[in-house]
Z-matrix of the N, CA and C atoms (Angstrom, degrees):
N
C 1 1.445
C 2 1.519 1 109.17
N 3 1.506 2 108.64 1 133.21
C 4 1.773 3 101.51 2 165.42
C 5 1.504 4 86.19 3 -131.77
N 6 2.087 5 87.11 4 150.26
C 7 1.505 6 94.91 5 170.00
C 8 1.923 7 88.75 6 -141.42
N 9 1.548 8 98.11 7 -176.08
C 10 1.151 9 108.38 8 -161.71
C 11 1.591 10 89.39 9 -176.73
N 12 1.843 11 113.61 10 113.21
C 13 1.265 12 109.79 11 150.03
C 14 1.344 13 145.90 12 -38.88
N 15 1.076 14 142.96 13 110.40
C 16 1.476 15 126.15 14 -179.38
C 17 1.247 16 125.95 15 -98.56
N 18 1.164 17 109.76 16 131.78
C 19 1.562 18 117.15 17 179.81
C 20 1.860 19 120.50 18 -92.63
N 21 1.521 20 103.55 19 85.85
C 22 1.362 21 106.83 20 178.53
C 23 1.523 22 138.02 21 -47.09
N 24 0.963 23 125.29 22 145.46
C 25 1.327 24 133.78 23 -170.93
C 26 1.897 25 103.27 24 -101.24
N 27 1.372 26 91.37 25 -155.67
C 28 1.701 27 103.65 26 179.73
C 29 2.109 28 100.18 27 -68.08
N 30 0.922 29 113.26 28 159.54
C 31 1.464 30 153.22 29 168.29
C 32 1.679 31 115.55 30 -91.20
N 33 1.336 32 130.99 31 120.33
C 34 1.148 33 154.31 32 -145.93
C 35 1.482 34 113.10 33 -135.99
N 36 1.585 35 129.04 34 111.60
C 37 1.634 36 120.90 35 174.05
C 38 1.898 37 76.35 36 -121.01
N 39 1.796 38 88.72 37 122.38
C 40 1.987 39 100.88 38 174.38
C 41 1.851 40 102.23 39 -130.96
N 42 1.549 41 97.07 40 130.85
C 43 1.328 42 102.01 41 170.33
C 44 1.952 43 108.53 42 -109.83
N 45 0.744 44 95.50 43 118.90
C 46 1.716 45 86.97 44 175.44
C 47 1.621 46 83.45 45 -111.36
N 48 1.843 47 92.36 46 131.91
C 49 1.354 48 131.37 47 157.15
C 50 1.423 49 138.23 48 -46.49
N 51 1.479 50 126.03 49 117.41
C 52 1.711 51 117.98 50 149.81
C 53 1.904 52 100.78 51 32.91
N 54 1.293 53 103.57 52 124.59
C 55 1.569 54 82.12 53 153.91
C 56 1.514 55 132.05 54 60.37
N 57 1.221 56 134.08 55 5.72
C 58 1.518 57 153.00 56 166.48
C 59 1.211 58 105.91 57 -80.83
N 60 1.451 59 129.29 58 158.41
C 61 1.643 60 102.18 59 180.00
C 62 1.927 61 71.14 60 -130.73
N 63 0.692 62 104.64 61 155.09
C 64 1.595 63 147.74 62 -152.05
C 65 1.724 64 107.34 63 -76.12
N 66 0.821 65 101.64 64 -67.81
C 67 1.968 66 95.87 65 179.86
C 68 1.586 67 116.08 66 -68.92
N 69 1.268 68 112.76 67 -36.80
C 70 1.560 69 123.45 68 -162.14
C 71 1.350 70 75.69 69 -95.54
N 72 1.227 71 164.19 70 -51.34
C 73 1.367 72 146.61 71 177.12
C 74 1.380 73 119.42 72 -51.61
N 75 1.261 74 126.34 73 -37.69
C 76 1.547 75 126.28 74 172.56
C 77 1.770 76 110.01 75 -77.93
N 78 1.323 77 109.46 76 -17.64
C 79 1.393 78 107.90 77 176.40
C 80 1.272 79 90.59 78 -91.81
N 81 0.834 80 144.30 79 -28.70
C 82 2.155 81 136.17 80 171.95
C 83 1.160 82 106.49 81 -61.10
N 84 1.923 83 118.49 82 -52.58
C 85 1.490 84 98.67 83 179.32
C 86 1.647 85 108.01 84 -64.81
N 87 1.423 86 121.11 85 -48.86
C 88 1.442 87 94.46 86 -157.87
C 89 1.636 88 119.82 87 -77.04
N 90 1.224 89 109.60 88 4.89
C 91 1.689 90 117.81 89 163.94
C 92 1.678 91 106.88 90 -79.14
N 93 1.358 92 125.77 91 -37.79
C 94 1.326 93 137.01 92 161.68
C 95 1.195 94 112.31 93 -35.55
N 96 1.199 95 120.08 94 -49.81
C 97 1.782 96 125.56 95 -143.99
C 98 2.027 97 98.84 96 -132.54
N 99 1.058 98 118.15 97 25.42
C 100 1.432 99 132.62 98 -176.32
C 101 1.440 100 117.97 99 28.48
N 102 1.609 101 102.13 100 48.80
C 103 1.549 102 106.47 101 -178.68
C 104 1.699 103 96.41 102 -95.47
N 105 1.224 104 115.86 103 153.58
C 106 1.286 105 125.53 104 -178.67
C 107 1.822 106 90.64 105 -122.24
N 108 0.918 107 126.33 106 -55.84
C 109 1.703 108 104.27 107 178.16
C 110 1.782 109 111.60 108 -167.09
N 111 1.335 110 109.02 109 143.13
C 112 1.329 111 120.67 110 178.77
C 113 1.672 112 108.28 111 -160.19
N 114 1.075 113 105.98 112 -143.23
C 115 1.360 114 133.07 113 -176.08
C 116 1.548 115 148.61 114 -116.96
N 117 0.649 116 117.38 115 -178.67
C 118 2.242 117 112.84 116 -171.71
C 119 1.094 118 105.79 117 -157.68
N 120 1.498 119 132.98 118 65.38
C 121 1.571 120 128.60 119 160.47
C 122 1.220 121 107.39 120 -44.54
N 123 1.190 122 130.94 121 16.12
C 124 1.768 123 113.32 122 164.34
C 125 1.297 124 101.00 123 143.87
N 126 1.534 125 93.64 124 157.24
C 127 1.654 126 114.28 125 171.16
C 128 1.296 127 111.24 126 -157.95
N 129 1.041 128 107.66 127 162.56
C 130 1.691 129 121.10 128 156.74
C 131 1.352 130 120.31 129 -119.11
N 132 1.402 131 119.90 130 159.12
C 133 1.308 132 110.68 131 173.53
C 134 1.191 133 85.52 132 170.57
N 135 1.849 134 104.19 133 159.44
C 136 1.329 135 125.34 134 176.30
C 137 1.748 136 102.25 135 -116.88
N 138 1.768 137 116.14 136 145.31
C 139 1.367 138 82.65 137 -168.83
C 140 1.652 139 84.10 138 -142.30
N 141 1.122 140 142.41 139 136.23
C 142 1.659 141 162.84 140 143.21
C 143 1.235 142 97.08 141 6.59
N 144 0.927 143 116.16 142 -61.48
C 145 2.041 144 127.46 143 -156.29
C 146 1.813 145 97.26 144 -146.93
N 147 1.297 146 104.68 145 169.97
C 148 1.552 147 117.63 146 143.42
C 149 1.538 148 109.24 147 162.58
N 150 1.293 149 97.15 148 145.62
C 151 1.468 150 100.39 149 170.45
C 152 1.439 151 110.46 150 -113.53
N 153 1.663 152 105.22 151 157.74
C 154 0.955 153 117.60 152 -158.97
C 155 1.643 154 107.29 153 -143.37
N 156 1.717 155 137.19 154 161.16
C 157 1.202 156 111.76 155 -164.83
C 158 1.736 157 113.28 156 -96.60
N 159 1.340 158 105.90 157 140.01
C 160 1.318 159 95.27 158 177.39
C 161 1.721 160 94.69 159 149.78
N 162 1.886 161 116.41 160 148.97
C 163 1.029 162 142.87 161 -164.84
C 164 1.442 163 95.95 162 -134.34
N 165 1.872 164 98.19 163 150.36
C 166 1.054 165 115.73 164 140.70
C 167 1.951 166 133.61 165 -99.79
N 168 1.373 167 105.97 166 33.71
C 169 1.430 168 115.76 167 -155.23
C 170 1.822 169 97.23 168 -113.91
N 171 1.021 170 101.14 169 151.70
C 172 2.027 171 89.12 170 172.62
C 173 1.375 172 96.26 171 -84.29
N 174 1.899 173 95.57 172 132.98
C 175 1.180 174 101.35 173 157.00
C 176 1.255 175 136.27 174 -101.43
N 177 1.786 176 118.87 175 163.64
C 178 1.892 177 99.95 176 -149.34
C 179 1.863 178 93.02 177 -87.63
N 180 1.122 179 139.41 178 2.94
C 181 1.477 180 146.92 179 161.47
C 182 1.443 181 121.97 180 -134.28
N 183 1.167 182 114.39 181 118.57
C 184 1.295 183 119.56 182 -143.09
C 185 2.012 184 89.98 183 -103.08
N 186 1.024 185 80.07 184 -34.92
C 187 2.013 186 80.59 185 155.35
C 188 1.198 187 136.58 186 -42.26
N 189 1.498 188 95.56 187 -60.06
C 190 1.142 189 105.26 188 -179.15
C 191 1.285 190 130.61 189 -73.62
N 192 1.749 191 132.21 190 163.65
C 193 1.650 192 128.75 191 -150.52
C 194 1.847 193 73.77 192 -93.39
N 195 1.509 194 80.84 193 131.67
C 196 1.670 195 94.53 194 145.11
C 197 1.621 196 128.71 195 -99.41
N 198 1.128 197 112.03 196 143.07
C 199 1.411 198 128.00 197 -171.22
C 200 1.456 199 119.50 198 -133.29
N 201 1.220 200 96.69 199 22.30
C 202 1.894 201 90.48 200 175.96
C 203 1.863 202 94.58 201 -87.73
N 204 1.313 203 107.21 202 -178.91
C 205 1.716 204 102.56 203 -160.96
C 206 1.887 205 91.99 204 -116.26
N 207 1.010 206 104.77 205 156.02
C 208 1.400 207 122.60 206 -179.70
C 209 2.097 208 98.89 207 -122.17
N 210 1.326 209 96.35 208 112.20
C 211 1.633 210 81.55 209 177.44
C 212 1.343 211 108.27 210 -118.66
N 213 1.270 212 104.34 211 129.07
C 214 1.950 213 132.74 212 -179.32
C 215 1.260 214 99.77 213 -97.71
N 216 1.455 215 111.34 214 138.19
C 217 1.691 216 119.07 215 152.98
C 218 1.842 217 113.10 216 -98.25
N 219 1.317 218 102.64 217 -166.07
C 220 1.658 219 119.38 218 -171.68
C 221 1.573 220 89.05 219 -7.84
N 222 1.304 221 98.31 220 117.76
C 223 1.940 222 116.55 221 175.95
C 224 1.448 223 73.10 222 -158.40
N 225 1.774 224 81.43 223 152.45
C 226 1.528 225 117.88 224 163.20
C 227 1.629 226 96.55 225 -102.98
N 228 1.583 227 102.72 226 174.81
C 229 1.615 228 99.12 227 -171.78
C 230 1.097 229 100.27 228 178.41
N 231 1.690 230 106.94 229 126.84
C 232 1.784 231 126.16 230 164.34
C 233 1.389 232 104.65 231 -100.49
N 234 1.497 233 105.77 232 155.65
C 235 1.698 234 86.70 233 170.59
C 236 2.232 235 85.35 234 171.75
N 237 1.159 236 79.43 235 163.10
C 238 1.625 237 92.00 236 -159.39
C 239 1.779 238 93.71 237 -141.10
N 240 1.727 239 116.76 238 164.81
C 241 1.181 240 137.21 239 -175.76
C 242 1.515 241 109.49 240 171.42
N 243 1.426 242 88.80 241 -175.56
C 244 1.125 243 131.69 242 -158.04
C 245 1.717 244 118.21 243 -128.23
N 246 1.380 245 117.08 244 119.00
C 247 1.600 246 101.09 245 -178.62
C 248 1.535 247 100.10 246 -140.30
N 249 1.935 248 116.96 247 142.60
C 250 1.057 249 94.05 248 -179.55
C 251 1.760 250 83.37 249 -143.65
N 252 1.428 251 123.67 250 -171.50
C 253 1.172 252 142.53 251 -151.20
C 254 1.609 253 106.88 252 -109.14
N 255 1.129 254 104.62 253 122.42
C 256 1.545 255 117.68 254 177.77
C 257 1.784 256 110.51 255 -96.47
N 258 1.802 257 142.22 256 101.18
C 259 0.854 258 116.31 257 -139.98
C 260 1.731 259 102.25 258 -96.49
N 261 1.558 260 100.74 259 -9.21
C 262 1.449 261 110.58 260 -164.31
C 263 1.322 262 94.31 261 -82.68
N 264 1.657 263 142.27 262 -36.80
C 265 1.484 264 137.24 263 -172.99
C 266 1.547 265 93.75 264 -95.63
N 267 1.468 266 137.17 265 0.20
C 268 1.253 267 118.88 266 -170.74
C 269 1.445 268 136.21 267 41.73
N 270 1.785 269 107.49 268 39.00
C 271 1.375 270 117.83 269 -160.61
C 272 1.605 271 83.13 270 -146.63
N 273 1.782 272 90.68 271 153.27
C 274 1.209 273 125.84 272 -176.19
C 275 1.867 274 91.26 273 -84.26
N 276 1.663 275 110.94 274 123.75
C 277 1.374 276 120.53 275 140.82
C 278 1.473 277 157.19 276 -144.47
N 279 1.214 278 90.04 277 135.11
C 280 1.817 279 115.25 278 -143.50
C 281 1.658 280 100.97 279 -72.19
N 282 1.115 281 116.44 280 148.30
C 283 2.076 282 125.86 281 164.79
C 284 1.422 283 79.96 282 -136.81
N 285 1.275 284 104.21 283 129.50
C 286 1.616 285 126.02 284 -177.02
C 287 2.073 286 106.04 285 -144.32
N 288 0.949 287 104.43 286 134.00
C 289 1.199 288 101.81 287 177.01
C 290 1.926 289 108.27 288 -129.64
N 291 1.647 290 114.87 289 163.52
C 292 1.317 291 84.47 290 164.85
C 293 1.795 292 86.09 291 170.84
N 294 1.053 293 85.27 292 150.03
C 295 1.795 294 111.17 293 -177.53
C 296 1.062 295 90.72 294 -88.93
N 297 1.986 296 96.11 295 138.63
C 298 1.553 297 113.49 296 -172.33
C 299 2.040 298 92.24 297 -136.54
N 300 1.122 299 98.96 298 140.96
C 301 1.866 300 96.89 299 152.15
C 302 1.576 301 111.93 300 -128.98
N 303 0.819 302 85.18 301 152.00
C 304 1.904 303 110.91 302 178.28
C 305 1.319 304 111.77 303 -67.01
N 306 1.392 305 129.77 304 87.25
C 307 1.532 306 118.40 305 -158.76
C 308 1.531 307 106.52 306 -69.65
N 309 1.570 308 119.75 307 -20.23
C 310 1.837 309 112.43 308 -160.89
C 311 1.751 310 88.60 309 -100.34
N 312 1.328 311 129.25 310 11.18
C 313 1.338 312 135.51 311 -171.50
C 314 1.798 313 111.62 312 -132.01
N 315 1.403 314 90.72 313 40.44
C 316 1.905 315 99.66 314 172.15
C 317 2.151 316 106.49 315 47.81
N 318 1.129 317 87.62 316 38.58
C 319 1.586 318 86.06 317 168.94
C 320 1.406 319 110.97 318 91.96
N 321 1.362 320 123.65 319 -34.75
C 322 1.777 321 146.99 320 -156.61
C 323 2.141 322 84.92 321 -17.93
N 324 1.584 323 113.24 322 129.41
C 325 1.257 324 94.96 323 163.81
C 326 1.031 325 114.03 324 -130.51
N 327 1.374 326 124.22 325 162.65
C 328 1.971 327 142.94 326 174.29
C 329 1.406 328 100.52 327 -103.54
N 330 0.946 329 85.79 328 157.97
C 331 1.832 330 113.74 329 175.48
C 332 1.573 331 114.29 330 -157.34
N 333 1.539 332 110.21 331 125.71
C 334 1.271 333 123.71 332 -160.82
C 335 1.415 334 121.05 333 -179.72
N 336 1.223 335 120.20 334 164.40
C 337 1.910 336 128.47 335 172.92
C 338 1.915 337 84.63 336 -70.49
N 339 1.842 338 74.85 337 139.54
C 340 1.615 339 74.96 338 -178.54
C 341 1.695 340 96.23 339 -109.40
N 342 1.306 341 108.29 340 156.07
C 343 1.571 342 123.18 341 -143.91
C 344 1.899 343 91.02 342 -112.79
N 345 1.529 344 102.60 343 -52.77
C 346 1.646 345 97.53 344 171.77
C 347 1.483 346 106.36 345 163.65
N 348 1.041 347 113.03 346 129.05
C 349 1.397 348 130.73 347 -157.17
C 350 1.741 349 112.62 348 -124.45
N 351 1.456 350 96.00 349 144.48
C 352 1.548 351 101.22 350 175.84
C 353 1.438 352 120.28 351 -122.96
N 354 1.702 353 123.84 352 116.46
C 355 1.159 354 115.37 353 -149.57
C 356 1.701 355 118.54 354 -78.74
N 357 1.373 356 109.77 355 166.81
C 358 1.874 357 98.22 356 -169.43
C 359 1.587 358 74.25 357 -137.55
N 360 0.922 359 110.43 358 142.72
C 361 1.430 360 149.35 359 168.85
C 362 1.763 361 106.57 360 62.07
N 363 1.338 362 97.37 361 -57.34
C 364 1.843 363 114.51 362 169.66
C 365 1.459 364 127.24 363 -176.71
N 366 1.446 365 120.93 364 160.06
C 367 1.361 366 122.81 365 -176.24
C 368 1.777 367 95.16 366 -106.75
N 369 1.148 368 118.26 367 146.55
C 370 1.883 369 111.26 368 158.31
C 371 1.341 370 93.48 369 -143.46
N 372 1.711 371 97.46 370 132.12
C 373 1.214 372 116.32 371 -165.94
C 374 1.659 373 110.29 372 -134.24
N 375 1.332 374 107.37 373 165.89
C 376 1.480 375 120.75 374 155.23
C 377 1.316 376 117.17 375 -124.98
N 378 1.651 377 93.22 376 138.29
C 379 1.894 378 93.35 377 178.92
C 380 1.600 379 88.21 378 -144.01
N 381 1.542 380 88.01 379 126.70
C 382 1.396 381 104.06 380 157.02
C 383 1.384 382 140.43 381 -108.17
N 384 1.867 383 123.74 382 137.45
C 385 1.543 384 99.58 383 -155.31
C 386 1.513 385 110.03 384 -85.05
N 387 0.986 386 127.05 385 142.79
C 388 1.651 387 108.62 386 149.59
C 389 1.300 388 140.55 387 -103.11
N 390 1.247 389 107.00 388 123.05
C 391 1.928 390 99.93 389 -177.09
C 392 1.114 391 156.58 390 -86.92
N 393 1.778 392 96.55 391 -21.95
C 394 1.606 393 98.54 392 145.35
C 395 1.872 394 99.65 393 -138.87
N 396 1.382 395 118.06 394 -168.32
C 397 1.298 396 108.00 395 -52.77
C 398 0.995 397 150.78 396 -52.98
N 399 1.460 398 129.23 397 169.30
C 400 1.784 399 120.19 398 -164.90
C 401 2.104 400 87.14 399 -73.73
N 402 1.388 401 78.81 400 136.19
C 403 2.143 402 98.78 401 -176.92
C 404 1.377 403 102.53 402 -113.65
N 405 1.419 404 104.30 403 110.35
C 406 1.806 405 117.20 404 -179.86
C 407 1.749 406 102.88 405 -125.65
N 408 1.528 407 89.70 406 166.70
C 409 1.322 408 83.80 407 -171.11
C 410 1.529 409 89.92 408 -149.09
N 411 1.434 410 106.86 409 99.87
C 412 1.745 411 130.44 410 -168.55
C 413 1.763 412 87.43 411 -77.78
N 414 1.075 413 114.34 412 156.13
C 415 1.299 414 123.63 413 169.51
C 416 2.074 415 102.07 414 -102.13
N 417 1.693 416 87.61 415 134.50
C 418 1.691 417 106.49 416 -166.55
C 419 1.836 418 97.69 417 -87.01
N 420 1.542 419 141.35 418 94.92
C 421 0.836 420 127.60 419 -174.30
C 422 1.837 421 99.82 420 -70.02
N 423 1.322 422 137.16 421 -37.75
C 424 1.361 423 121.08 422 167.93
C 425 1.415 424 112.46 423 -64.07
N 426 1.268 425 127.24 424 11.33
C 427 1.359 426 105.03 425 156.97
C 428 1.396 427 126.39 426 -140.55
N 429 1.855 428 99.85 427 73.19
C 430 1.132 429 106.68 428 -157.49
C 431 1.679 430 132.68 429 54.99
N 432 1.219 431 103.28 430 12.97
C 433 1.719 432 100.80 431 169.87
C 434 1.296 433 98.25 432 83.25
N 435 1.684 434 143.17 433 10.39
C 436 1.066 435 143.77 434 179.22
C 437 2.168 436 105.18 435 -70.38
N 438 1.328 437 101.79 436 131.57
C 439 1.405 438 110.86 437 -179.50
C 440 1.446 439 102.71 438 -90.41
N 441 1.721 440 92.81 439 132.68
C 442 1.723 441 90.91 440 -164.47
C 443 1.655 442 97.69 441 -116.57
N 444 1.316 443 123.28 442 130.55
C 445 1.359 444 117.24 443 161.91
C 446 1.650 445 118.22 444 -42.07
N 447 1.498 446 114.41 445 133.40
C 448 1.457 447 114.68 446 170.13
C 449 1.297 448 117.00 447 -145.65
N 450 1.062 449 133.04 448 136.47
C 451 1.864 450 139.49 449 -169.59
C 452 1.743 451 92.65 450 -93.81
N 453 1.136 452 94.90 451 142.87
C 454 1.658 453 116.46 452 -170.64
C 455 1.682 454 88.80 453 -139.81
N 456 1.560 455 103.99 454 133.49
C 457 1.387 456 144.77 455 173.41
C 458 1.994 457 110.66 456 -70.25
């Protein structure tokens, strides 16, 4: 287990619009609003399309994270994260997860890392900033190259 107090910043109510596509929009707001990295206790949103990670194929390590994309249309969708600051690409990056149902398929729902989404009608969200510690997310080559959140001093 690692933990690390956080010291919050400002508080955020974000709607991204019709037609916004969803990740590169939360990296616009927080380049907008000079957040370098925090959090998303939640959202809603309905979104056109999106893929999300996950197969129906056997995989040859069952350990390991899968990342091939599964793509859903008209879904509704909750879903919450985490985003923190990469300083060497100078880009905002997001781990977002989030329950979707199939609205023309009696609700049917997925759950998964969401891969990238395009919004349908609207998202309403919360993002909260955080200010210290600085939150990176080094990629773990023993674990499969998985990027792990880490609090820096």
């Amino acid at each position: 287990m690692r933990t690390h107090e956080l010291k919050p910043g400002r508080t955020f109510g974000v709607n991204f619009d019709h037609g916004e596509h969803f990740l590169p929009s939360l990296a616009r707001f927080c380049r907008d609003n000079g957040i370098q990295q925090g959090y998303v206790p939640m959202f809603l949103a309905a979104f056109a399309e999106t893929e999300i990670a996950g197969t129906c194929q056997r995989v040859e390590d069952p350990e390991a994270p899968v990342r091939l994309p599964v793509h859903l249309e008209k879904v509704e969708a909750m879903g919450c994260g985490t985003f923190s600051y990469d300083p060497a690409k100078d880009e905002i990056v997001p781990h977002v997860h989030v329950t979707v149902g199939l609205k023309q398929q009696a609700a049917l729902a997925y759950s998964s890392h969401l891969i990238s989404a395009t919004v349908q009608y609207l998202t309403e969200m919360l993002v909260i900033e955080v200010l210290a510690p600085a939150m990176r997310r080094p990629v773990h080559t023993d674990l499969w190259d998985v990027p792990l959140l880490t609090f820096e001093d």
